[in-house]
N, C-alpha and C positions, 0 to 999 in steps of 0.2 A: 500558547494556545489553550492549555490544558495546566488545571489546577486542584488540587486537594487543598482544603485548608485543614488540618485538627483532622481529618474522618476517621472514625471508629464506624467496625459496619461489618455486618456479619451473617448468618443464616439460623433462621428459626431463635431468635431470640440469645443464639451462640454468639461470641466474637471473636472474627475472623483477622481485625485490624484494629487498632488502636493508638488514635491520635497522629494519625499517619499525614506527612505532609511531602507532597511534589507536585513537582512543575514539567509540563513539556513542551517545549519552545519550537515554535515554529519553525519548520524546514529543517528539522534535527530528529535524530537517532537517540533514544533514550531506555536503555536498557533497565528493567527490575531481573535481579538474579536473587539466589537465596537456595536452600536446600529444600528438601520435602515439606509441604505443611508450612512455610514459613509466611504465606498468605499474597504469595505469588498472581494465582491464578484467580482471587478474591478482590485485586487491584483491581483487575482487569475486566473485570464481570460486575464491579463496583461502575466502572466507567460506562459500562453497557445496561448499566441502572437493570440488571439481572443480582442485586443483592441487595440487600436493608441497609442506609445511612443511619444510623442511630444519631449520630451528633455530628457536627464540624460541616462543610459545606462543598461543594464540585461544581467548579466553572469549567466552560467550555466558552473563550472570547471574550472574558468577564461577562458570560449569561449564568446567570445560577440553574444548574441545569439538576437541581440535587433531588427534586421531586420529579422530574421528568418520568413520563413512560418509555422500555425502551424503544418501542418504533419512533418515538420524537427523537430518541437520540440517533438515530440511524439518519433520520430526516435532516439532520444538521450534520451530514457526513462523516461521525465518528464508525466506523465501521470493523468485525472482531473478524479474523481468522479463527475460529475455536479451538482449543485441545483435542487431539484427536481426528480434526478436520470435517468430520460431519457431515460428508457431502452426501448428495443424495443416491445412494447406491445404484436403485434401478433405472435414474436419469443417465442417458448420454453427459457427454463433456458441454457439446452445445446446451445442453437444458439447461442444466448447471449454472453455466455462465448467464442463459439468461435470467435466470433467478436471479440472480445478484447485480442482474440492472435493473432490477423491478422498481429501485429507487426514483431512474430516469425516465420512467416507461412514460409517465403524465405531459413530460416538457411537449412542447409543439415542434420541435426538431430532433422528438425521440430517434426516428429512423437512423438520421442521421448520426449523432451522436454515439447512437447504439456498434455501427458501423465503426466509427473512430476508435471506442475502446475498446473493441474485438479487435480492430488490428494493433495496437497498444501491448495487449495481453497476451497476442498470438507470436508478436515480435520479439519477445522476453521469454515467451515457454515456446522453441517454435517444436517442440516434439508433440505439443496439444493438437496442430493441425494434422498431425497423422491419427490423431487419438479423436478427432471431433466427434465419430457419430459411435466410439464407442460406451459402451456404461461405465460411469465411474467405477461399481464396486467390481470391477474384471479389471482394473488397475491395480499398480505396483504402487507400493505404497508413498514412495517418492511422486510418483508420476501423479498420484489422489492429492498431495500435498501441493502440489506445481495449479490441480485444477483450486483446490482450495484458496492458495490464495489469488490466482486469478479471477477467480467468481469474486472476491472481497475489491479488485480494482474493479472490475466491471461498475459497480458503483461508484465510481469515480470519487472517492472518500478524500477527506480533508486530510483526516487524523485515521491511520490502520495501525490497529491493533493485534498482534501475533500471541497468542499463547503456545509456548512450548514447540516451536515449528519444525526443531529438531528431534519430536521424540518416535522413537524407533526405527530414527533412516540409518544410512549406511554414511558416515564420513563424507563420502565426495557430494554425495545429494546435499550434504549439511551445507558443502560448501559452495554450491551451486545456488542454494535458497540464500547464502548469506551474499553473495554477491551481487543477486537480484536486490536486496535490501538497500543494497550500497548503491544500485543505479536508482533505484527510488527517490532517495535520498538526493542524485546529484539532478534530477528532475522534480526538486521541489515541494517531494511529499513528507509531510509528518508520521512519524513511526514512531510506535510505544512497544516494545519487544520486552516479553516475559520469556526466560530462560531460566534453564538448570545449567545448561554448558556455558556457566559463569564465564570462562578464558574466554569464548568466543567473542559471546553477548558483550564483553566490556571491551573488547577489543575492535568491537566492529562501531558502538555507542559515541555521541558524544559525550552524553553524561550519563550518569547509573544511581542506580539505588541498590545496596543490600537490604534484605529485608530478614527478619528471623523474627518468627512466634509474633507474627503482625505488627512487627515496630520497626521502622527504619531505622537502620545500624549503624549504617556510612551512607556517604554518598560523592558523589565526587565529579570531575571526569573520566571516562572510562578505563584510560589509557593508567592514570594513576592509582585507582581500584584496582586492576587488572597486577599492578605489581606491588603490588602491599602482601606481604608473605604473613602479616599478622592477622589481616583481615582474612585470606585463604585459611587460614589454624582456625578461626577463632569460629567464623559462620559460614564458609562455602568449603572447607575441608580441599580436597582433590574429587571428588565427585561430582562428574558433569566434564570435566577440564576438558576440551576440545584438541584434540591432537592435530 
């Protein structure tokens, strides 16, 4: 579905990535892991056409999607969960979510539609329907994370994109968002997941990237990344490791 050819690509005239190439195959789990800085969240923001291609090229279906704006890439259902999750503080849960159908708002059977992936979103997080009409930023941080990426389904996305979805939850919340990921997954959707809890990310992934100082290092299937003790030494260390 999703393709880097060669990209180098990076912010203000910086580079963030170099020569970077992957792929994300439809109806699959594809983790990027890597330490601090190693251009993680640059993939990611690269795909959301939120960063400068200097060279190499980005398909989306084999469309060359490299000079796109990002509302066009949204328009083609690639959609990001951000770092941090972003939502909007002083909105309800309901706002929220409808924010993130604002994609489908246009169709002629928006109502509808609208209706299908509120109950979709509500059946996966069902603690959001006790939370609908309160404000996001009076949530736990978990619970911020749960509306986060449900605002990101609500748009009904081809391809979702997660930066870092684990950062600053507690274990079982980790493992609650990673299991959501997994029924994603067995319902069809494409997922590009950026992580630091390297164990988890390659264990939950079909396939993965190590990334360090913006060059892919390895790459593999997940399960095989995940137990290479050389690859843990060399560029993921024990930091991040998911217990």
């Amino acid at each position: 579905m999703l393709r880097f050819e060669n990209v180098t690509a990076g912010y203000n005239s910086s580079t963030a990535l170099e020569g970077v190439s992957l792929k994300v195959p439809e109806g699959k789990i594809v983790s990027i892991v890597g330490a601090n800085g190693a251009g993680k969240s640059t993939a990611i923001n690269t795909i959301s056409r939120l960063v400068s291609i200097y060279s190499g090229k980005l398909y989306l279906d084999d469309r060359d999607i490299t000079r796109m704006k990002p509302a066009e890439v949204v328009e083609l259902g690639v959609v990001q969960v951000p770092e941090g999750r972003q939502l909007f503080a002083p909105l309800t849960v309901e706002e929220n979510l409808k924010l993130g159908f604002h994609r489908l708002a246009r169709l002629p059977d928006a109502a509808d539609r609208y209706q299908e992936r509120l109950a979709y979103v509500l059946d996966l997080f069902p603690v959001m329907k006790e939370r609908f009409s309160q404000r996001a930023g009076t949530m736990s941080g978990g619970e911020q994370q749960m509306v986060a990426v449900s605002r990101a389904l609500m748009a009904e996305p081809r391809l979702l994109m997660l930066d870092e979805p684990s950062l600053g939850l507690a274990p079982m919340v980790v493992d609650r968002i990673f299991d959501i990921l997994a029924r994603l997954r067995e319902d069809g959707l494409t997922i590009l997941l950026v992580e630091q809890h390297a164990d988890a990310a390659l264990e939950l992934a079909d396939y993965g990237y190590v990334l360090a100082v913006g060059r892919v290092r390895a790459e593999g299937p997940g399960a095989d990344l995940r137990n290479d003790p050389a690859l843990h030494h060399s560029y993921l260390g024990n930091v991040g490791a998911h217990a």
